[in-house]
DSSP file (Angstrom, degrees, kcal/mol; ACC not computed):
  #  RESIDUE AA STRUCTURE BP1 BP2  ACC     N-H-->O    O-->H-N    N-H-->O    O-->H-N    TCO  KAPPA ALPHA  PHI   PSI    X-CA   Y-CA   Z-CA
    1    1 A X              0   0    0      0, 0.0     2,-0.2     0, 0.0     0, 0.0   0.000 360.0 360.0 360.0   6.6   79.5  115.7   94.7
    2    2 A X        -     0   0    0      1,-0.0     2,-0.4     0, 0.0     0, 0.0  -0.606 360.0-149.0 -87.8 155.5   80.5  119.6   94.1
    3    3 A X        -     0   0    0     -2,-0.2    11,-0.1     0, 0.0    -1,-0.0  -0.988  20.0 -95.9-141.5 124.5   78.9  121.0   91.3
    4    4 A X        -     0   0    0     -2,-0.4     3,-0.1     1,-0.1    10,-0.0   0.085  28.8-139.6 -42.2 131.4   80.3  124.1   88.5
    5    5 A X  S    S+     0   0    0      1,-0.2     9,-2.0     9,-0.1    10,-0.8   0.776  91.3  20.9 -55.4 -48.2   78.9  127.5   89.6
    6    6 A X  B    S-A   13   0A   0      7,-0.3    -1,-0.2     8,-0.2     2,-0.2  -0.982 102.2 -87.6-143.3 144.2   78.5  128.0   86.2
    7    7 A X     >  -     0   0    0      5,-3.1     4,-1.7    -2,-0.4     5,-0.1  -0.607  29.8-137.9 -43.8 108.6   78.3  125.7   83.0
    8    8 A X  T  4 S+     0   0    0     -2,-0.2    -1,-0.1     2,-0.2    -3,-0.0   0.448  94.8  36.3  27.2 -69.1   81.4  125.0   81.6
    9    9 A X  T  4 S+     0   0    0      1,-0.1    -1,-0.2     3,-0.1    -2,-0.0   0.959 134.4  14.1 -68.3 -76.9   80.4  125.5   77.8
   10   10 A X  T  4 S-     0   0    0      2,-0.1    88,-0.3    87,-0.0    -2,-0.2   0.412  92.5-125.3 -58.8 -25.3   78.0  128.3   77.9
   11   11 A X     <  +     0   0    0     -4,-1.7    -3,-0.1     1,-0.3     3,-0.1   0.018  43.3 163.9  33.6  -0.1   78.3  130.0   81.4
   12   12 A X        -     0   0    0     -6,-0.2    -5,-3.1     1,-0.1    -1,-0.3  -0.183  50.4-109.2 -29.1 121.4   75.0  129.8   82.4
   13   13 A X  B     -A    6   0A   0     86,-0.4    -7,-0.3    -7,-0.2     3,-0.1  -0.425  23.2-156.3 -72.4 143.6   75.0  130.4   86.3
   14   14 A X  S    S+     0   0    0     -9,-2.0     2,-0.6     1,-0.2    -8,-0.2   0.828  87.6  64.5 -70.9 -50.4   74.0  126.5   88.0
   15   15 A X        +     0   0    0    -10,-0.8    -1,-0.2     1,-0.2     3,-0.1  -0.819  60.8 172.8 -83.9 103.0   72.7  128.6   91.2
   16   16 A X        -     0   0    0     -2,-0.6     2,-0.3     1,-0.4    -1,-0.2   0.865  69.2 -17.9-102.2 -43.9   70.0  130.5   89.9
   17   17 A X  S >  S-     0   0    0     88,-0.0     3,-2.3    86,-0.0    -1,-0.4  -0.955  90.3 -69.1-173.0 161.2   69.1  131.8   93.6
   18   18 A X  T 3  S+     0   0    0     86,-1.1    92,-0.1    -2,-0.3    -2,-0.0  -0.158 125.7  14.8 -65.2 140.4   69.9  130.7   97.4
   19   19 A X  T >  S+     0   0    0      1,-0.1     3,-1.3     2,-0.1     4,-0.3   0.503  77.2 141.1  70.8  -7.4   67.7  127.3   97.5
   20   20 A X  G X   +     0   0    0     -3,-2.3     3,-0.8     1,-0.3     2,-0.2   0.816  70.0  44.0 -43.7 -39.2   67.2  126.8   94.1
   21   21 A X  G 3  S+     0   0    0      1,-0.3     3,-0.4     2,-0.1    -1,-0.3  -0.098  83.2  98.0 -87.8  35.4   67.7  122.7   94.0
   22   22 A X  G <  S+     0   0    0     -3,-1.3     3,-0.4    -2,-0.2     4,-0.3   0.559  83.0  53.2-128.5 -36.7   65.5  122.4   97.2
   23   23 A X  S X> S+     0   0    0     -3,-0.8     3,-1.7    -4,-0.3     4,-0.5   0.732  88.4  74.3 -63.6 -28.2   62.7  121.6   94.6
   24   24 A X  H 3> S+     0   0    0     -3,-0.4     4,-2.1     1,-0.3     5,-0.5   0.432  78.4  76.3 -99.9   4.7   64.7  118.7   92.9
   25   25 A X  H 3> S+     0   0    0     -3,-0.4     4,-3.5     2,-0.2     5,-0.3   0.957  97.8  48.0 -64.3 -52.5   63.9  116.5   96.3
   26   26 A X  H <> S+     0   0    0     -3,-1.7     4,-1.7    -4,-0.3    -2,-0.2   0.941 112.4  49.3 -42.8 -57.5   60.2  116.3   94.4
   27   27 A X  H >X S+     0   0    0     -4,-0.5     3,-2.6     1,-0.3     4,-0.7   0.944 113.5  46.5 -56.1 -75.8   62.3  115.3   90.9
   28   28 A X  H 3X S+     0   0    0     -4,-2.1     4,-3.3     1,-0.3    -1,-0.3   0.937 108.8  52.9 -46.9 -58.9   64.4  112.5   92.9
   29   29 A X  H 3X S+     0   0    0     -4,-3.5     4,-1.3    -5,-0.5    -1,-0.3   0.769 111.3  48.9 -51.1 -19.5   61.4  111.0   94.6
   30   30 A X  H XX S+     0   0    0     -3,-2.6     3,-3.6    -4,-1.7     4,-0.6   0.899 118.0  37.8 -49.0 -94.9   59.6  110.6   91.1
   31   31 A X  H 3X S+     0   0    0     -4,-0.7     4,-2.9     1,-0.3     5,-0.3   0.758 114.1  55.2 -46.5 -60.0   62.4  109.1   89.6
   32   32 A X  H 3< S+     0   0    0     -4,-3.3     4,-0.5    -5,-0.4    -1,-0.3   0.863 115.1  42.9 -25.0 -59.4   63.2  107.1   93.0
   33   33 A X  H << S+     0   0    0     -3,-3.6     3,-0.3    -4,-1.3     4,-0.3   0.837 113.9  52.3 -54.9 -52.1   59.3  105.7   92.8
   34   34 A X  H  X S+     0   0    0     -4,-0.6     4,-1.4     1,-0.2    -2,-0.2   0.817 111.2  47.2 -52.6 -53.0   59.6  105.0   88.9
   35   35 A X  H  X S+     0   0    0     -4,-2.9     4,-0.9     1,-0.2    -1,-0.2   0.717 108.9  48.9 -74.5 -16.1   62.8  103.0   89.4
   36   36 A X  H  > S+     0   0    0     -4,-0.5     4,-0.7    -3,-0.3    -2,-0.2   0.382 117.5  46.6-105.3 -14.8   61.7  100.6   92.4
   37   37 A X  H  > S+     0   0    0     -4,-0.3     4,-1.6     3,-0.2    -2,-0.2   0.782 107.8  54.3 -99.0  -8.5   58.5   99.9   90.3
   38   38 A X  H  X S+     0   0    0     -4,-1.4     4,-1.3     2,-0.2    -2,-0.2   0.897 115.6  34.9 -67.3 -52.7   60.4   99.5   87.5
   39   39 A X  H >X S+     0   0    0     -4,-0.9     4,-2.6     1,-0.2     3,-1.0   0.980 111.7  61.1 -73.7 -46.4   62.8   96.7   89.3
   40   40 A X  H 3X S+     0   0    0     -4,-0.7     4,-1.8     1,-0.3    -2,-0.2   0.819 109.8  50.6 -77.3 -51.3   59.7   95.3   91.4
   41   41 A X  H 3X S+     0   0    0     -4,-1.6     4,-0.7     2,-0.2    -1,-0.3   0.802 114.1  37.1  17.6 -81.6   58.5   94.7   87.6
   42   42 A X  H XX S+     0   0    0     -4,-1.3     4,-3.5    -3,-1.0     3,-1.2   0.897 112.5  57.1 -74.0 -46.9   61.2   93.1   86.4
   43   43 A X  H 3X>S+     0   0    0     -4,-2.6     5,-1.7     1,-0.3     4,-1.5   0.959 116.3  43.9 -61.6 -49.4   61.9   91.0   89.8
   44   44 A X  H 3<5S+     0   0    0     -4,-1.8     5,-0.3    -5,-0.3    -1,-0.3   0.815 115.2  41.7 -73.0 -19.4   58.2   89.7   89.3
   45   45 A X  H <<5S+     0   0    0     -3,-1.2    -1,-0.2    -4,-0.7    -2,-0.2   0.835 129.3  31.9 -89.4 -46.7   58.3   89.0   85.7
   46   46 A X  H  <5S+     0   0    0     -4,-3.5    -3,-0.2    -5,-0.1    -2,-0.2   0.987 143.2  11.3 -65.1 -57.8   62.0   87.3   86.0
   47   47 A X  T  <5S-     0   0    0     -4,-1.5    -3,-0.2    -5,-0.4    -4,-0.1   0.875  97.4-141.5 -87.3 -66.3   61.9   85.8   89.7
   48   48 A X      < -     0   0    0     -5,-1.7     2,-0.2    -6,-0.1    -4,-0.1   0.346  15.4-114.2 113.9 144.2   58.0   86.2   90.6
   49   49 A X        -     0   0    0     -5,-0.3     2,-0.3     6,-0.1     5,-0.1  -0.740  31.7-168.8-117.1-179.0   57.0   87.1   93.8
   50   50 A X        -     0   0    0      3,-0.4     6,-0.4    -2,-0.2     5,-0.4  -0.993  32.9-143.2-158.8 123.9   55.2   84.9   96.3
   51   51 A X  S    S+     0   0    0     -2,-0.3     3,-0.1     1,-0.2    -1,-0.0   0.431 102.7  64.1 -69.0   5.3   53.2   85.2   99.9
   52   52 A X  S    S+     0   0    0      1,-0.1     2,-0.3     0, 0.0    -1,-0.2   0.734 111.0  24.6-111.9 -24.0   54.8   81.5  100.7
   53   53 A X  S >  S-     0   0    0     -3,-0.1     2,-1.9     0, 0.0     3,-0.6  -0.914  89.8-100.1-140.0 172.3   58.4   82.5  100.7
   54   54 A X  T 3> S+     0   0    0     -2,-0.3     4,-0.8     1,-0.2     5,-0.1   0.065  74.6 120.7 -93.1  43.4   60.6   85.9  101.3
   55   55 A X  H >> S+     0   0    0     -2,-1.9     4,-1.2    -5,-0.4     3,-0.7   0.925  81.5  51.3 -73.7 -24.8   61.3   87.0   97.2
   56   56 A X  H <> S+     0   0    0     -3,-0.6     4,-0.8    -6,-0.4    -1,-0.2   0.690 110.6  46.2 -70.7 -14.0   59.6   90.2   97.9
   57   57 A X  H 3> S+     0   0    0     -4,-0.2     4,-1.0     2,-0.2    -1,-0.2   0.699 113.8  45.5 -75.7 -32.4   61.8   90.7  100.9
   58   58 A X  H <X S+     0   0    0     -4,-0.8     4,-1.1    -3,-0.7    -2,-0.2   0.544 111.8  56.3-128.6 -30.1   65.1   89.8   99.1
   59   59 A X  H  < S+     0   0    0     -4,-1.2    -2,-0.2     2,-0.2    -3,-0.1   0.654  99.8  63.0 -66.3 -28.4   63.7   92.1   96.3
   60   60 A X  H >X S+     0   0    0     -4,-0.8     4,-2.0     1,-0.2     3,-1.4   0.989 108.2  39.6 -63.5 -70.7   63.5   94.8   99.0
   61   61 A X  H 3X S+     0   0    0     -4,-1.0     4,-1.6     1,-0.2    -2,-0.2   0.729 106.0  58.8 -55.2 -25.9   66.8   94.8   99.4
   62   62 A X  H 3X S+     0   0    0     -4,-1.1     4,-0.7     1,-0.2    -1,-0.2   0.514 112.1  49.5 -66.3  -5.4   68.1   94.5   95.8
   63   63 A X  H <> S+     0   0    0     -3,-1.4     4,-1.6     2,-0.2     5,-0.3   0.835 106.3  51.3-120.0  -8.8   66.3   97.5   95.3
   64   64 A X  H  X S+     0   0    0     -4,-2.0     4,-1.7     2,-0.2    -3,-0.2   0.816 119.0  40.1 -76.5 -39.8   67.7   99.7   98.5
   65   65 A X  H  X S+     0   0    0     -4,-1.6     4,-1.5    -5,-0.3    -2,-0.2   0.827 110.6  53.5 -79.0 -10.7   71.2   99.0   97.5
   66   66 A X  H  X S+     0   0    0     -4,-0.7     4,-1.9     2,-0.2    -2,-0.2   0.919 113.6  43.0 -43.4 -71.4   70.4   99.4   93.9
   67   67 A X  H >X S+     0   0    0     -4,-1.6     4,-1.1     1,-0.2     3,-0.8   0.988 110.2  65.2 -59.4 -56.2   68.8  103.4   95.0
   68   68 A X  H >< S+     0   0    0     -4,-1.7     3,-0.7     1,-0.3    -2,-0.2   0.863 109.6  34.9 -40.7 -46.2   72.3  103.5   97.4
   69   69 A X  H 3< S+     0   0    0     -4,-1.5     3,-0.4     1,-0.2     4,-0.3   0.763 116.1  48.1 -81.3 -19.6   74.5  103.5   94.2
   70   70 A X  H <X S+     0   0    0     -4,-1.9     4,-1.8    -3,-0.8    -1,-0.2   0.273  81.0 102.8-106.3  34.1   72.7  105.3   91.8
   71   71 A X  H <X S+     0   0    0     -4,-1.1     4,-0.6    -3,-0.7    -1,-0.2   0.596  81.2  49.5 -78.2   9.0   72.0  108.2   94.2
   72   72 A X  H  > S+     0   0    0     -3,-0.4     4,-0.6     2,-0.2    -1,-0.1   0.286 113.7  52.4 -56.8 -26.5   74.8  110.5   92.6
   73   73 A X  H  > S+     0   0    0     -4,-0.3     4,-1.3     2,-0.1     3,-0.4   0.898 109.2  42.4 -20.7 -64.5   73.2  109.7   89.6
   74   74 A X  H >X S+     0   0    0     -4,-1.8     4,-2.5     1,-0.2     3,-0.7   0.947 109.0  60.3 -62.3 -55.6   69.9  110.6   90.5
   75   75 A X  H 3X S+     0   0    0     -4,-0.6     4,-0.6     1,-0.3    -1,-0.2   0.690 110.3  39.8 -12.0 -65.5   71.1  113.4   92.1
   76   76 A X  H 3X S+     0   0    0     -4,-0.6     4,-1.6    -3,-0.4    -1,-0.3   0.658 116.0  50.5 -67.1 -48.9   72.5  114.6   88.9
   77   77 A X  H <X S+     0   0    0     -4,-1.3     4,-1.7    -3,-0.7    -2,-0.2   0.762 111.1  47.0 -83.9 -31.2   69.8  113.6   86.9
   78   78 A X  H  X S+     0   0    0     -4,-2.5     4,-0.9     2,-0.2    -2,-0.2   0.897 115.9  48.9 -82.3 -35.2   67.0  115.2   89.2
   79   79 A X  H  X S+     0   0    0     -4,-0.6     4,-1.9    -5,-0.4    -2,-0.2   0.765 108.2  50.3 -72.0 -34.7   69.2  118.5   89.3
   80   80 A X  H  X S+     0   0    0     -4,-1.6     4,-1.1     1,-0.2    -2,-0.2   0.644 108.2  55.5-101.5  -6.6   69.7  118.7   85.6
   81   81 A X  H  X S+     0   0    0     -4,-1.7     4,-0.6    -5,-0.2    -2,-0.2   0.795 106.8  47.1 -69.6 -27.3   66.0  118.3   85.1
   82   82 A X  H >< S+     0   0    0     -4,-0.9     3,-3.9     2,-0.2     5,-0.4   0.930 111.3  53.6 -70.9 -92.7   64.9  121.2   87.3
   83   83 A X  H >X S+     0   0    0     -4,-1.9     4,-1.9     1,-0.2     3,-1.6   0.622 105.8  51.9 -24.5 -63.2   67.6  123.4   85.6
   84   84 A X  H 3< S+     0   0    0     -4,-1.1    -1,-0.2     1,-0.4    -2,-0.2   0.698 107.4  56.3 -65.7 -22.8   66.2  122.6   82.2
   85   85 A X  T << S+     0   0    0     -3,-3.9    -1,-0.4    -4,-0.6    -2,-0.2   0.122 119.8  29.3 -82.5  21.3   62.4  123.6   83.4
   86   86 A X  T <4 S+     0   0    0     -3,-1.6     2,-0.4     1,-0.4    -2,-0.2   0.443 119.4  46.6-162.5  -8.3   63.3  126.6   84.3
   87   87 A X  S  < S-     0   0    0     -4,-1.9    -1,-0.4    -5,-0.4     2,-0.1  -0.883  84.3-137.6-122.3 105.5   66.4  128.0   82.1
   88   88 A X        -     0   0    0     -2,-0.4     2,-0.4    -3,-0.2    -3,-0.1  -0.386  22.0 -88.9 -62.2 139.4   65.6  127.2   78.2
   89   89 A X        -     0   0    0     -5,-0.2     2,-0.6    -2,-0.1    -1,-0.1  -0.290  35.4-155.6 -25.4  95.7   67.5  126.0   75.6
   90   90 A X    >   -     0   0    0     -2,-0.4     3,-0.6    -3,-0.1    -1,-0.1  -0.928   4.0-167.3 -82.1 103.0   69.1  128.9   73.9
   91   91 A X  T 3  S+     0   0    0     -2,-0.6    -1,-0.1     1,-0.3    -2,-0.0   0.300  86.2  40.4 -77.1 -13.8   69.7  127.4   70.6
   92   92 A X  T 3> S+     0   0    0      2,-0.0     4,-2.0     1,-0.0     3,-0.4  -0.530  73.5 143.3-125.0  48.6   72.3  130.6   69.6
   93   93 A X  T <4  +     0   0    0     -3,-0.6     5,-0.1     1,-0.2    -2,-0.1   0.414  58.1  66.8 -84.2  28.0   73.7  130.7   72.9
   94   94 A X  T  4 S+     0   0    0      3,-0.1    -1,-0.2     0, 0.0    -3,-0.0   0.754 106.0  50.1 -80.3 -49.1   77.2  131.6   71.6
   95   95 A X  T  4 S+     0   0    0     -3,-0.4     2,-0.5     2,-0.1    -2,-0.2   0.856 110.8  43.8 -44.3 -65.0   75.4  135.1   70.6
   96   96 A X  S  < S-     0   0    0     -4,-2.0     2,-0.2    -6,-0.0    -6,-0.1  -0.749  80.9-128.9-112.8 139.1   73.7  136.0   73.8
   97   97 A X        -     0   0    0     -2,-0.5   -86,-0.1     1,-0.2    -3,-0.1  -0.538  32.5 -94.8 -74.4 145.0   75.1  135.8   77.1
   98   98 A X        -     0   0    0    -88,-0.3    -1,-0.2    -2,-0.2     2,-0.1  -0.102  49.9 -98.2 -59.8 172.8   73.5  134.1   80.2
   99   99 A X        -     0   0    0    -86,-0.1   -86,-0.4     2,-0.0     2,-0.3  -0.346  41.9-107.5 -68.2 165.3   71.3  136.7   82.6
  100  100 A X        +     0   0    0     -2,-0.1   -88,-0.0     1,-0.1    -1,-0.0  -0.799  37.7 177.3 -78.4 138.6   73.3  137.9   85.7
  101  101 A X        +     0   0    0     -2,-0.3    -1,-0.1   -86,-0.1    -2,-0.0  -0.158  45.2 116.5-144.3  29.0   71.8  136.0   88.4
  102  102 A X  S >  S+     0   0    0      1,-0.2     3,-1.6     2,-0.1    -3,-0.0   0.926  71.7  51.8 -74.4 -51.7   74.5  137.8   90.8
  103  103 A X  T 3  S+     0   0    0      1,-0.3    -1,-0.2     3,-0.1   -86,-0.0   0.729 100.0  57.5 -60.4 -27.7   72.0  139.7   92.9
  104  104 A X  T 3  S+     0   0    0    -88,-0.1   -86,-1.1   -87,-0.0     2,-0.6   0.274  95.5  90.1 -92.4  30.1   69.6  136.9   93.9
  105  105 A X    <   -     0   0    0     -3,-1.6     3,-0.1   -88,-0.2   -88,-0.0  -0.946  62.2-145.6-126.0 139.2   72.6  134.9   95.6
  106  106 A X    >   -     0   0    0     -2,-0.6     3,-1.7     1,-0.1     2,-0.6  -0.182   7.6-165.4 -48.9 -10.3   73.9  134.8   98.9
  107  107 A X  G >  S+     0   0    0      1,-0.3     3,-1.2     2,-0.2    -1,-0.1  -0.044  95.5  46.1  55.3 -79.8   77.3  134.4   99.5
  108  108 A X  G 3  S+     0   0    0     -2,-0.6    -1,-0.3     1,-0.3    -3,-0.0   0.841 115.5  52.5 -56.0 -37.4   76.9  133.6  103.3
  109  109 A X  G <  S+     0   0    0     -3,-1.7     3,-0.4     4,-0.0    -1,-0.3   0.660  78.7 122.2 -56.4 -40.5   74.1  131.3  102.2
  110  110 A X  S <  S-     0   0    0     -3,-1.2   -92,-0.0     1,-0.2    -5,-0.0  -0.228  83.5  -3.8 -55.2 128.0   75.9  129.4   99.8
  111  111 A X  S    S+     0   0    0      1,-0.0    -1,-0.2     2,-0.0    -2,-0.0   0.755  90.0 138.5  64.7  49.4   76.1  125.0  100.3
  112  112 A X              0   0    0     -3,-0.4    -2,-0.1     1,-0.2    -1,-0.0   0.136 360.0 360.0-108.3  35.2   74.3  126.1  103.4
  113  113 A X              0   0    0      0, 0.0    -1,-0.2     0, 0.0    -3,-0.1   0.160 360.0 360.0-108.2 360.0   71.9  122.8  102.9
């Protein structure tokens, strides 16, 4: 679940500033919403749900262990969407070096979530 200080490829710093992913809660809860309406979709179209017996109930639970395994997905997914709104694509980034982003970080602060 640890994640590169900095990109691998590029070096672009991953902690832009103390708290930065503290937004990507919004990002997961999208995606979280999107994906349970998504299966509750498919469960109705495949399976069909019904007030006379418990498929929406048995669909409740395919779709909380379902979110239990792709959270470190989501995670990932929610995180590397945030970065990308807010550091662009540098398309010659071989050329130009990332910003320093040394001074807005924290040391003491750091994984302090």
């Amino acid at each position: 679940m640890q994640m590169n200080k900095n990109c691998p490829v590029c070096g672009q710093a991953t902690e832009i500033e103390v708290g930065f992913y503290y937004g990507t809660s919004y990002v997961s809860y999208a995606l979280t919403v999107a994906l349970s309406v998504a299966t509750l979709m498919a469960w109705w179209v495949v399976i069909g749900l019904s007030t006379e017996d418990n498929r929406f109930f048995y669909w409740m639970g395919f779709n909380a262990v379902l979110l239990l395994i792709l959270q470190p997905w989501l995670m990932r997914l929610s995180r590397s969407l945030w970065i990308s709104w807010f550091v662009k694509h540098d398309p010659y980034w071989k050329e130009h070096k990332p910003e320093d982003v040394s001074e807005r970080l924290n040391a003491d602060q750091a994984a302090n979530w």
